[in-house]
C-alpha positions in Angstrom: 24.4 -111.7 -79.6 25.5 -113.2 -76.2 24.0 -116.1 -74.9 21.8 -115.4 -72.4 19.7 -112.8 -74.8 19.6 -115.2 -77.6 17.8 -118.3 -75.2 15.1 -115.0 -73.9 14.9 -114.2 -77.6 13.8 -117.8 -78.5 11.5 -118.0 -75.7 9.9 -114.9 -77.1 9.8 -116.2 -80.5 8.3 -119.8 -79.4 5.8 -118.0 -77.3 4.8 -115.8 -79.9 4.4 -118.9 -82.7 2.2 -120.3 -79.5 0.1 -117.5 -79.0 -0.8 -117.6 -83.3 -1.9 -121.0 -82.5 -3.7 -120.3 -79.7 -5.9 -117.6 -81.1 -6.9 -118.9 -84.6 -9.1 -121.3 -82.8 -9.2 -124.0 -85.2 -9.8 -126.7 -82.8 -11.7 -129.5 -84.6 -15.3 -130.5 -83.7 -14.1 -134.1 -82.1 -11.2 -131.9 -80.1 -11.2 -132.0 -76.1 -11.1 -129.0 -76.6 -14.7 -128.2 -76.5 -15.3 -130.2 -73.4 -12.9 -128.0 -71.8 -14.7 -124.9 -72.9 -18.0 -126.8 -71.6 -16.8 -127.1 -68.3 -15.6 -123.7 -68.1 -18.9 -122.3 -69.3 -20.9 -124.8 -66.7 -18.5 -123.2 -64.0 -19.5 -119.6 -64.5 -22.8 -120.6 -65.0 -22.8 -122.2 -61.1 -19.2 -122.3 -59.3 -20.9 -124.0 -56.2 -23.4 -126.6 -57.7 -22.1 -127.3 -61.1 -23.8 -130.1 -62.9 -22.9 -132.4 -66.0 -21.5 -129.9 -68.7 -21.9 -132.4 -71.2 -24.8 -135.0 -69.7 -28.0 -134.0 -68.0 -28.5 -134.8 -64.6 -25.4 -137.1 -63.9 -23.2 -134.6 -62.0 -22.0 -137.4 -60.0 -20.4 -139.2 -62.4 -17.7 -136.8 -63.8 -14.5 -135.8 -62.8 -13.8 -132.4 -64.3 -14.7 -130.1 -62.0 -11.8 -129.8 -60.6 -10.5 -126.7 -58.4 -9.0 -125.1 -61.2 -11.7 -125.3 -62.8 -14.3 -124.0 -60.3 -12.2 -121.2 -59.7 -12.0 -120.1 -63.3 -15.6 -120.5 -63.6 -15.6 -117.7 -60.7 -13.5 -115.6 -61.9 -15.5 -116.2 -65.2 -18.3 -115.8 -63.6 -17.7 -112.4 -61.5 -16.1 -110.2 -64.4 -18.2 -111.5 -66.9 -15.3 -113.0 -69.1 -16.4 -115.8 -71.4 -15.3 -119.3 -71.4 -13.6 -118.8 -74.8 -11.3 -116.0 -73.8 -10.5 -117.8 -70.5 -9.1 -120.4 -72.4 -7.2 -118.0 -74.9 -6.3 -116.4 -71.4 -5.2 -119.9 -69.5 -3.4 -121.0 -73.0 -1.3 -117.6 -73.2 0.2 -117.9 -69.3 0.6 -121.8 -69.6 2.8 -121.2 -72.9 4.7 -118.6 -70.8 4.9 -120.7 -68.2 6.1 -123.9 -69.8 8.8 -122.2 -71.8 10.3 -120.2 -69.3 9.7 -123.4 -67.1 11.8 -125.9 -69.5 14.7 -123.5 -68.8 14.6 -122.9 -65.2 14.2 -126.6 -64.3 17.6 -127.3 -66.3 19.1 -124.6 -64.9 18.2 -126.1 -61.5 19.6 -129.2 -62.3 22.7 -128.3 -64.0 23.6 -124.6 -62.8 23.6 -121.3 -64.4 26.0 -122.3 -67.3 23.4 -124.7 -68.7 21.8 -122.9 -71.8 17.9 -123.1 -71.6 18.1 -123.5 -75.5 19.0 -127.1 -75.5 16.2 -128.6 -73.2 13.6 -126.1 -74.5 14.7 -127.3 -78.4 14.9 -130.9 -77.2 11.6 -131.0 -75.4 9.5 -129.2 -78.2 11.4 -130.6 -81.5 13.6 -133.7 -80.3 10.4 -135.8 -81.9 9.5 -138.0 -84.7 5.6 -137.5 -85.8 4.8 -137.4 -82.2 1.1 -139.3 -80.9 -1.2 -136.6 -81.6 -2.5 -136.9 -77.5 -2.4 -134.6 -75.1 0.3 -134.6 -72.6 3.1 -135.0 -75.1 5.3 -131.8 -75.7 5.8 -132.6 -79.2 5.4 -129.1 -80.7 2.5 -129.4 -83.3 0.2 -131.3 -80.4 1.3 -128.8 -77.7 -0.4 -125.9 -80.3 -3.6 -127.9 -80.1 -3.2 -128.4 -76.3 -1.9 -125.2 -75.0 -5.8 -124.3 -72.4 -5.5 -127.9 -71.6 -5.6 -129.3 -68.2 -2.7 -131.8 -68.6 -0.6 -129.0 -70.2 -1.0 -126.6 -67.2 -0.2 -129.7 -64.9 2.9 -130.4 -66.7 4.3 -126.3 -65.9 3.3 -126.5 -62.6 5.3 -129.6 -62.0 7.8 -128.1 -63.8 8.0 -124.6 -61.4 7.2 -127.0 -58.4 10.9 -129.2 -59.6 12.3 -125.6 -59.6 11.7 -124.4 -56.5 11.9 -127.9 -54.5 15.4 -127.9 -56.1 16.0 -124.6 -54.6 14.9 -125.8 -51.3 16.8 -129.1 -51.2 20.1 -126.5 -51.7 19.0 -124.1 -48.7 15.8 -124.9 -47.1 13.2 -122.4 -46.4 9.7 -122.2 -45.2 9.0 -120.1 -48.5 10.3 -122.6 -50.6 9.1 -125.6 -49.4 5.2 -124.2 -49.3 5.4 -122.9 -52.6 6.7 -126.5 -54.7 4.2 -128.3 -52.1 1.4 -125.8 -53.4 2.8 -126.4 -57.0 2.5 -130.5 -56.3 -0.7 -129.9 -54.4 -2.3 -127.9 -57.5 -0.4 -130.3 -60.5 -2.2 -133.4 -58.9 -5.5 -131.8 -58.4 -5.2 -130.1 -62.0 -4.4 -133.3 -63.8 -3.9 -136.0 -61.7 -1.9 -138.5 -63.8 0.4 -135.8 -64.2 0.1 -135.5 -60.5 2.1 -138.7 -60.8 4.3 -137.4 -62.7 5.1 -134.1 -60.3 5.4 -136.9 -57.5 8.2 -138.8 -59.5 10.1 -136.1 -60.4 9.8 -134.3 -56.9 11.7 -137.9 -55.5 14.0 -138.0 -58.5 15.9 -134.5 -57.6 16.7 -136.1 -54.6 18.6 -138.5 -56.7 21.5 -136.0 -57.1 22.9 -135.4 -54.8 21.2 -138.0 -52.8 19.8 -137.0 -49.6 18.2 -139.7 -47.9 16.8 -137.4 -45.2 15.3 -134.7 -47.7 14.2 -137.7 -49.7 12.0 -138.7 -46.8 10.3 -135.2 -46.7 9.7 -135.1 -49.8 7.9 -138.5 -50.0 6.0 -137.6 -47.1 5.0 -134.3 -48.5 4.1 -136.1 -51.8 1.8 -138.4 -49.8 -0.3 -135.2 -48.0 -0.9 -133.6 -51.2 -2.5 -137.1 -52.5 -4.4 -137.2 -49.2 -5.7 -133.9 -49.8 -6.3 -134.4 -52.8 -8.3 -137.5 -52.3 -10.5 -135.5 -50.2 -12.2 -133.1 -53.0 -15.5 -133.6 -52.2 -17.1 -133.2 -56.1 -15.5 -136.4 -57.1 -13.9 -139.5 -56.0 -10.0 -139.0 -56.9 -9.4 -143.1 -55.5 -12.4 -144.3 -57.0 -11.4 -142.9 -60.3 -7.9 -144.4 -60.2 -8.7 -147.8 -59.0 -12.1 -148.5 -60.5 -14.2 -145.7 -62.5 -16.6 -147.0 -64.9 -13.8 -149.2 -67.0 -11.5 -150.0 -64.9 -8.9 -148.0 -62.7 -6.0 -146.4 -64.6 -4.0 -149.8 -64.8 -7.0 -151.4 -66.5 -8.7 -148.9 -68.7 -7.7 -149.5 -72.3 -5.0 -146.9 -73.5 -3.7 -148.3 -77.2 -2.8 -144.9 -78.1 0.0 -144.7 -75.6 1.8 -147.9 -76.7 5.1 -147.2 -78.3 6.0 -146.6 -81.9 9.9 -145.7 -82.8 8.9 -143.4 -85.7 6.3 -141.4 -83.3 9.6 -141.0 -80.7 12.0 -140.6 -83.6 14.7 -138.5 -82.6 14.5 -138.5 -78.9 15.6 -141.9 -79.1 19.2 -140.4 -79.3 18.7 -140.0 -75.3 18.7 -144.0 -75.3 22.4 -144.2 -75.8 23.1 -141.4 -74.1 21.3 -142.1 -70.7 23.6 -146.0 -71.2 26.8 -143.8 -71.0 25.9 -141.8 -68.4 24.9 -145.1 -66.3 28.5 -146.4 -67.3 30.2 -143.3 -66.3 28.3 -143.1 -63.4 27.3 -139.9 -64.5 23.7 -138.1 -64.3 22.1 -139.7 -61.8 19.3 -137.8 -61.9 18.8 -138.8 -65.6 19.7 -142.1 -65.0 17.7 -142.7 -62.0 14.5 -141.4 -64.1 15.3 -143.4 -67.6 15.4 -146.3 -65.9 13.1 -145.9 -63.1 10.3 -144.4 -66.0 11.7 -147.5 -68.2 10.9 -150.1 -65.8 7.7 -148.6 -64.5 6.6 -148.4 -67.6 7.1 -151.9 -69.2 4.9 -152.9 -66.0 2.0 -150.8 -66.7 2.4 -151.7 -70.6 1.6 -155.3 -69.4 -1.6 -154.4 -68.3 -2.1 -151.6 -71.2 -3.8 -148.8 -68.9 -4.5 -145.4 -69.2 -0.9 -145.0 -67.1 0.5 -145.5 -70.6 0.7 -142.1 -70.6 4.2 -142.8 -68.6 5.5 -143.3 -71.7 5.3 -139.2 -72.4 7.1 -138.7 -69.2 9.9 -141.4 -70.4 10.0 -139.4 -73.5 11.0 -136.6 -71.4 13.6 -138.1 -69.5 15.0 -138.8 -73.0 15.4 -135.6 -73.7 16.4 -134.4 -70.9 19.3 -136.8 -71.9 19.8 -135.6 -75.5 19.9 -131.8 -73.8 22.5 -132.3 -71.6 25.1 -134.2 -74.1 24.2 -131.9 -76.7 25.3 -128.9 -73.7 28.2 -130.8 -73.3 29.0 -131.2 -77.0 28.7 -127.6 -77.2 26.2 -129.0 -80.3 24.3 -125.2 -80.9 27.5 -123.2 -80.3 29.1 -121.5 -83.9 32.3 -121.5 -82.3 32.7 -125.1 -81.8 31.2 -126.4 -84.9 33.9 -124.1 -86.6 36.1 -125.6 -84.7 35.4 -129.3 -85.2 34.9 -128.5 -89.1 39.1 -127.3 -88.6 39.6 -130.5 -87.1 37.5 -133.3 -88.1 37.1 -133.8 -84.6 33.1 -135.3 -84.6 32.4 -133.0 -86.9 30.3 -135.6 -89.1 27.9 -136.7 -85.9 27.5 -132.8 -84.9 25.9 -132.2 -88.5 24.1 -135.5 -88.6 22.2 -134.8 -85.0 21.7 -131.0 -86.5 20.2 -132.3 -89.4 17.9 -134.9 -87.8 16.7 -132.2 -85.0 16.3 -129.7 -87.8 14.3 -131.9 -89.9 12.0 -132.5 -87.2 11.5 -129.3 -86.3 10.6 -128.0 -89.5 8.1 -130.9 -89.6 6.7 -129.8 -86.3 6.2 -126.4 -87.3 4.9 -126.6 -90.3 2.0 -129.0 -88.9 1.6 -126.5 -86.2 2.1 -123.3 -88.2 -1.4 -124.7 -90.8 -3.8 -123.5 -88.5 -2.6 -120.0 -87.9 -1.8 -119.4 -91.5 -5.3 -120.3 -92.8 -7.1 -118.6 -90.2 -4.7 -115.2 -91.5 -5.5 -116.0 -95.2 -9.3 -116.4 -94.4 -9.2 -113.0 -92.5 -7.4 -111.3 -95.6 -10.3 -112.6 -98.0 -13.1 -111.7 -95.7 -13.7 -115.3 -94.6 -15.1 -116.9 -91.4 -12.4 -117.8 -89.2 -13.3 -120.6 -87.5 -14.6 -123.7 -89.5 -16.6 -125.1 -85.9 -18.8 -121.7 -85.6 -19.4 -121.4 -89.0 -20.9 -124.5 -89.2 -23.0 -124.9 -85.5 -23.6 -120.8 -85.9 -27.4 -121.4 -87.4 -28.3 -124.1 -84.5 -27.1 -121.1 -81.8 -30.6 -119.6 -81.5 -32.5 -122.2 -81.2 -30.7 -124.5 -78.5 -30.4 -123.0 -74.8 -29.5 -124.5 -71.7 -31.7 -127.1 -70.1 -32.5 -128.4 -73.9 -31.0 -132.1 -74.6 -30.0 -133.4 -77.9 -29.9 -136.9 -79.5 -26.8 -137.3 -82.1 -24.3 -139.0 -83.2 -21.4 -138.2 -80.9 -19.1 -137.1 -83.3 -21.6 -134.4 -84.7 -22.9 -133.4 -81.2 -19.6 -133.0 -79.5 -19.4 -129.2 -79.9 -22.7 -128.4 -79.1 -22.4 -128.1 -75.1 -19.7 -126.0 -75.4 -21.1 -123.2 -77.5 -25.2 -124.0 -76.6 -25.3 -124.9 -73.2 -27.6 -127.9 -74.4 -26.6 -131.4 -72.9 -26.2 -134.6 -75.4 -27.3 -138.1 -74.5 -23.6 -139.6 -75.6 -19.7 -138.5 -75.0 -17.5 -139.0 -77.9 -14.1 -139.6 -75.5 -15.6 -141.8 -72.8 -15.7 -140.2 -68.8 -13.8 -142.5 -66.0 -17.2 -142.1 -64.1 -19.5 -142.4 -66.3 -20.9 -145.9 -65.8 -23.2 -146.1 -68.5 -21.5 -145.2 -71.7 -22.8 -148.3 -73.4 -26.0 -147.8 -72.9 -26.0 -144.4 -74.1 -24.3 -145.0 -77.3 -26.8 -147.9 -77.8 -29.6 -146.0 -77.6 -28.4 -143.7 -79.9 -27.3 -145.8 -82.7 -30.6 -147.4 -82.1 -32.6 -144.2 -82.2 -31.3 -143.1 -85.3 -31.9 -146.3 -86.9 -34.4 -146.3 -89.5 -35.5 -149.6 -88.9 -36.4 -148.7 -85.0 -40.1 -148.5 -84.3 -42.1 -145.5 -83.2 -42.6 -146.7 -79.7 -38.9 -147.3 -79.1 -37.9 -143.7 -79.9 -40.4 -142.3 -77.8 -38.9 -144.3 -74.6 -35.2 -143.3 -75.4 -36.7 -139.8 -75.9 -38.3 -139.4 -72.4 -35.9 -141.1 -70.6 -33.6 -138.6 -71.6 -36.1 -135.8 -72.1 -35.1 -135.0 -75.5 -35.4 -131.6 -77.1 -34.2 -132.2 -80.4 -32.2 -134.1 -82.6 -29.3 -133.6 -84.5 -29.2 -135.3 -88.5 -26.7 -136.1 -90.4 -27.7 -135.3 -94.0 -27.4 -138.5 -96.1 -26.4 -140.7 -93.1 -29.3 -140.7 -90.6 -33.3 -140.7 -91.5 -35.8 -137.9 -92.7 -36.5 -134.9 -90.2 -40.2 -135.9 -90.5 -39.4 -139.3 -88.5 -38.6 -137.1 -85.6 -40.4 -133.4 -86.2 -39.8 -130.2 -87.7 -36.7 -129.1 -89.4 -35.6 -125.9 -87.6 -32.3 -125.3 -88.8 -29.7 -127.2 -91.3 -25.9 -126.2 -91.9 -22.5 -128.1 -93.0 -24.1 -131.3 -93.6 -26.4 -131.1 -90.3 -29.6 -131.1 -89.5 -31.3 -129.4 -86.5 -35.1 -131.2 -85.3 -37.1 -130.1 -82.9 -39.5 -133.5 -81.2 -42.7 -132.7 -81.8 -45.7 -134.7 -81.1 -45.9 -135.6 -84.8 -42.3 -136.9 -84.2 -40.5 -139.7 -81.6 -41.6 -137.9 -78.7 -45.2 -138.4 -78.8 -48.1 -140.4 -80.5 -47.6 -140.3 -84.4 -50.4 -139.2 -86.6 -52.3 -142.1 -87.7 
């Protein structure tokens, strides 16, 4: 098999392992991704004058209704297509788009001998355990992340690098409007990988530099903020220098701190990126591991939610690994067999093979779980999806408009598949101010020790409906009002005037 078929073959195979994990929707119940499907279903419900789709009447203090996300909840909206198979829909084209993207954008950069394999490999598999977080490629998180927003953003800056680098080598009006559009829609799509996009738009003018084109391009990187900052559903430059906790330098983002075994193996780019400096080599991928490097110590000073530079550093790394590993002819038969004739690095080549293989079996494995056990549960006649099976009793009896008191952890998926609203957010909103408060009042709610007349104020100042039990952790239904519906562990209570809402009977 000739090259250029076995890299289209891979990409087929990858995409196809993608769509399995896509479609056995096995997110868990604390995953994003049922405030994604929220969003999407508050969309189609109103594309104009969308409110909260977690919160009730707070519609100014979120930042998800983005213009992607309106117009999918149009398009949702007009043919009827529900939020769930959007999502399938969005995850399929973004997995298309990011694999065939990871081979284009090094085929930009180094020409059409470059083999798409080696960044593609690198970029999915060149990982130790990985952070579990969205916005990593690692391969077992990108399976749980495929319908994100940040995921999406990451393709598009990918395609927008492409065809920037095609302008840069003959400019055209075509070009230039289409990576702008790509910039424009990667900011507004995700914004911190917005950022991203904007760095690596400047960095392909690293090599060869063209301090002219460089201008442009800054200058076009600074309209699309512009217009971005102007989306009139939320404040884009209140978010990133204030929100509710801080701006992105100041908001708390442990989880992005670095950890050697969660990098692993793409710290193999660290030496490599060091020679090419030497060498004077690379400058595009020495102009980003450093730049990224430096950028990134400084935000890790201040420990903000701009850690998440340290995924785009990771990338850099590999883009570092994939080119020595093209040069070193690493995934070519022909060379190996020849090295193995003449001892020539022959012991390194194996070693690298055998630490990228290793984590790439990890990676699918952990990513290959959820597919398998959704097949094995179809085979035996099983529900498929652990979530609906346990929420399915509560569907009938929650509808939009109703509100819900729980623990945030047990409400989470509620929104998504009820339309009902919740008083607290499990993952904390850059504009939502009053997050404390919220989670106070339910932890104090669903304390037995609270007092009759303290329930009923938390339950009309958020015009509860209902409330949500955990069996064996929270109080008796009675305390609240009639048991409607109980499933996995939960406990569904409508307020009645027996319960917190109203005068108890004496």
């Amino acid at each position: 098999m000739s090259r250029a078929p076995a890299d289209k073959l891979l990409v087929v195979v990858l995409w196809l392992l993608a769509a399995a994990a896509i479609l056995a929707h096995d997110a868990p119940p604390t995953a994003d991704f049922w405030e994604f499907r929220a969003v999407i279903r508050e969309a189609a419900r109103d594309p104009l004058h969308p409110t909260h789709p977690l919160l009730k009447d707070v519609a100014a203090h979120t930042n998800r209704f983005t213009p992607h996300v309106l117009l999918a909840g149009w398009i949702c909206r007009a043919t009827g297509l529900a939020p769930q198979a959007w999502l399938d829909l969005q995850g399929l084209a973004v997995a298309a788009l990011l694999l065939t993207g990871l081979g284009a954008f090094a085929r930009s950069r180094w020409g059409p001998d470059f083999r798409p394999r080696y960044l593609i490999l690198a970029a999915l598999f060149l990982w130790g355990r990985g952070w579990d977080w969205s916005g990593e490629l690692a391969w077992h998180t990108l399976c749980l992340t495929w319908c994100y927003p940040v995921t999406l953003a990451f393709a598009l800056a990918l395609w927008g690098a492409v065809l920037l680098a095609r302008w840069l080598e003959a400019p055209t009006a075509g070009r230039g409007l289409g990576a702008f559009a790509l910039l424009l829609a990667a900011i507004t799509t995700h914004p911190e990988t917005g950022a991203f996009a904007s760095f690596l738009g400047l960095a392909c003018c690293a090599e060869p530099w063209r301090p002219r084109r460089a201008v442009q391009v800054a200058l076009a990187i600074g309209l699309a903020w512009l217009l971005a900052f102007a989306w009139p559903l939320y404040s884009l430059w209140g978010m990133m220098t204030h929100g509710s906790g801080g701006g992105w330098l100041d908001r708390e983002a442990t989880f992005f701190r670095w950890h050697l075994g969660n990098a692993g193996a793409a710290l193999l780019g660290l030496p490599v990126a060091f020679r090419f400096a030497r060498d004077r080599r690379e400058p595009f991928v020495v102009f980003g591991v450093v730049g990224l490097s430096l950028a990134y110590a400084a935000v890790s000073l201040k420990g903000g939610e701009l850690g998440r530079m340290l995924f785009w550093l990771v990338f850099w790394l590999h883009l570092a690994a994939a080119r020595q590993l093209q040069i070193w002819r690493i995934l070519d038969v022909g060379a190996l067999r020849e090295r193995l004739r003449t001892g020539q690095v022959f012991h390194v080549s194996m070693g690298v093979l055998l630490v990228w293989g290793a984590a790439g079996i990890w990676h699918l494995k952990q990513a290959g779980a959820a597919p398998i056990r959704v097949a094995s549960r179809a085979l035996t006649g099983q529900p498929q999806q652990r979530v609906l099976e346990a929420y399915a009793p509560f569907l009938s009896h929650l509808k939009d408009g109703d509100v819900v008191l729980a623990d945030p952890k047990a409400g989470w998926p509620l929104p998504a598949l009820t339309g009902a609203r919740g008083v607290a957010l499990l993952h904390p909103h850059p504009m939502q101010p009053d997050r404390d408060r919220r989670m106070e009042d339910v932890r104090h709610s669903l304390d037995p020790g609270t007092s009759v007349e303290a329930r009923q104020e938390i339950a009309g100042r958020y015009g509860l409906t209902h409330v949500l039990l955990r069996e064996g952790i929270d109080p008796q239904a009675a305390l609240f009002g009639e048991e409607e519906a109980r499933s996995g562990g939960l406990i569904l209570v409508r307020l009645t005037k027996d319960g917190a809402r109203h005068t108890p009977r004496p």
